[in-house]
N, C-alpha and C positions, 0 to 999 in steps of 0.2 A: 270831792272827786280825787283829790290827791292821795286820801288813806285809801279809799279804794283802789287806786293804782298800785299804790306802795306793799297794801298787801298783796294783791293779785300779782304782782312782779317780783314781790320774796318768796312765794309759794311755786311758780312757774320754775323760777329758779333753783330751790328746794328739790322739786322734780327731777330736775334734768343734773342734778350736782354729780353723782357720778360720772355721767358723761362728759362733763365738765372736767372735773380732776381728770380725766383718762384722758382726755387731751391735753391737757398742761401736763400733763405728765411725760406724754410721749417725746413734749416738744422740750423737754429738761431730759429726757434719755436719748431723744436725737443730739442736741447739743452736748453730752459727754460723749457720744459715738463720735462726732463732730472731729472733738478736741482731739480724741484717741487719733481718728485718720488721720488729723491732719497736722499730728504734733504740738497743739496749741494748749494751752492753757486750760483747766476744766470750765475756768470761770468765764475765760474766754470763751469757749463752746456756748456752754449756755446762754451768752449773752447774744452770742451771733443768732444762736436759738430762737430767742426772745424776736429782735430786730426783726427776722426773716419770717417769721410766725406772724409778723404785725405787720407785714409788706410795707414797711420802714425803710429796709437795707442802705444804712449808710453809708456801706463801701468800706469803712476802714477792716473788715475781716474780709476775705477772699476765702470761698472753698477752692480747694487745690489737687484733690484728689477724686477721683471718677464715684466714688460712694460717698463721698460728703458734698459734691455736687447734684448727686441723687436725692439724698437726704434733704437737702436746702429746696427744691423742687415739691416733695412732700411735706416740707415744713410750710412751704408758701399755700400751699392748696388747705393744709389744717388752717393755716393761720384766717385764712377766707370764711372755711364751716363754722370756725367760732362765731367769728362778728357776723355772718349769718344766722347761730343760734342767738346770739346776743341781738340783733334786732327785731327777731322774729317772737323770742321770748317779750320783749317791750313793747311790739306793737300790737300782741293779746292782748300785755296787762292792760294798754292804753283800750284794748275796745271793752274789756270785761267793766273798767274802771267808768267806760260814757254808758254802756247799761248800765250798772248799777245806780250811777249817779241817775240818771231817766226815771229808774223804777222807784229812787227817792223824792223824784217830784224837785232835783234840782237842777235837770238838765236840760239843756235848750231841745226844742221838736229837729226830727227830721226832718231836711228840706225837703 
């Protein structure tokens, strides 16, 4: 069951990878727009990027300016779709992975 997962979740994956990068992507050009508003650091941008994209926020960045406050707002609601395509992408593989294993004759019946 487990190769069966493992494929079915590199292929789902595989799928959706464009969408994928084009979100991490956004959320590494929101964080240099970030830095630019808000005078900080690039590295610092992206990193606040990162944190607020992961609804993390540690607090030691602060946005400070009315657009990178915007920005931080759409970075939190991205950072949400991910880990919604991320669990949603896992819990196919997980059902593709209990059929397959069923139709090999090594899975438990339905209750």
């Amino acid at each position: 069951m487990v190769i069966h997962f493992l494929v079915a979740h590199s292929t789902l994956v595989l799928e959706l990878g464009a969408l994928i990068i084009g979100l991490i992507a956004f959320v590494i050009a929101a964080g240099v727009l970030i830095a630019r508003l808000d005078g900080i650091a690039v590295e610092d941008g992206i990193y606040f990027a990162f944190i607020t994209a992961l609804t993390v926020g540690f607090g030691d960045f602060v946005p400070k300016s009315r657009g990178a406050k915007t920005l931080s707002v759409m970075l939190a609601t991205i950072g949400i779709v991910i880990f919604g395509i991320i669990v949603s992408v896992t819990v196919h593989a997980l059902d593709i992975a209990i059929e397959a294993s069923r139709m090999d004759g090594g899975g438990a019946t339905a209750p």
